[in-house]
N, C-alpha and C positions, 0 to 999 in steps of 0.2 A: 607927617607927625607934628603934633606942636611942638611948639618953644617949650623947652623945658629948664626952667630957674626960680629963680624967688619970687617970679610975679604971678605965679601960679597960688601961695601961700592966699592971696588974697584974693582968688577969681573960687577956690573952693571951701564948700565946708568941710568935706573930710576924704579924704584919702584913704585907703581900706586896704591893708595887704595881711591877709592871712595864708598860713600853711599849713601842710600837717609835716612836722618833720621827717617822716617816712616816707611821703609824698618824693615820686621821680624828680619832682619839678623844682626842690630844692636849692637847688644849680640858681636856677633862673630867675626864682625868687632873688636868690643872693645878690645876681648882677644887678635888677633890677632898683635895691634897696640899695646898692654903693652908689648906684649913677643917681640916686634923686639925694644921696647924702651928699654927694660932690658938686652937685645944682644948688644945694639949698631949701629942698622941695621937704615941706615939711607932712609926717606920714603914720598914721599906725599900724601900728601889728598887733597881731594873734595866730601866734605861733602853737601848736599842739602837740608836742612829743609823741610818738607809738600810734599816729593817725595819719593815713596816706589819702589819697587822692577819692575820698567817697562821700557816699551820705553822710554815716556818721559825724565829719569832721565838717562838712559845710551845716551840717543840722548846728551844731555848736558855734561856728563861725556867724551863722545866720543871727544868732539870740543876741551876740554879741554888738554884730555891728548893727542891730537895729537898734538896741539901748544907744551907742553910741551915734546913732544917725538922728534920732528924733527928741537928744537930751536937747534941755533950752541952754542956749547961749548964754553967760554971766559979762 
């Protein structure tokens, strides 16, 4: 596993954690966003109410983190 702490903030451009909050995985989600808050590892979310673990909600995930993946840098 890597090193997981603040020197990640500058080795990446974005970090991507989506869920759908009906989604099983919620759990997992959850631990995974305290341990990078407690590192320092800086992170976005999209999170989606009443959308589980499917098309539907990576169709939506998808739109989103691609606007955020190919916005220009300021």
């Amino acid at each position: 596993y890597p090193v997981v702490g603040p020197e990640l903030n500058n080795r990446m451009h974005l970090l991507y954690l989506g869920v759908g909050k009906a989604d099983g995985l919620v759990e997992s989600d959850d631990s995974i966003r305290k341990m990078l808050d407690e590192h320092g590892v800086k992170y976005v979310t999209h999170d989606l109410p009443d959308y589980g673990h499917d098309w539907n909600f990576w169709r939506l995930a998808l739109q989103d983190f691609s606007v955020r993946l190919f916005k220009t840098a300021n």
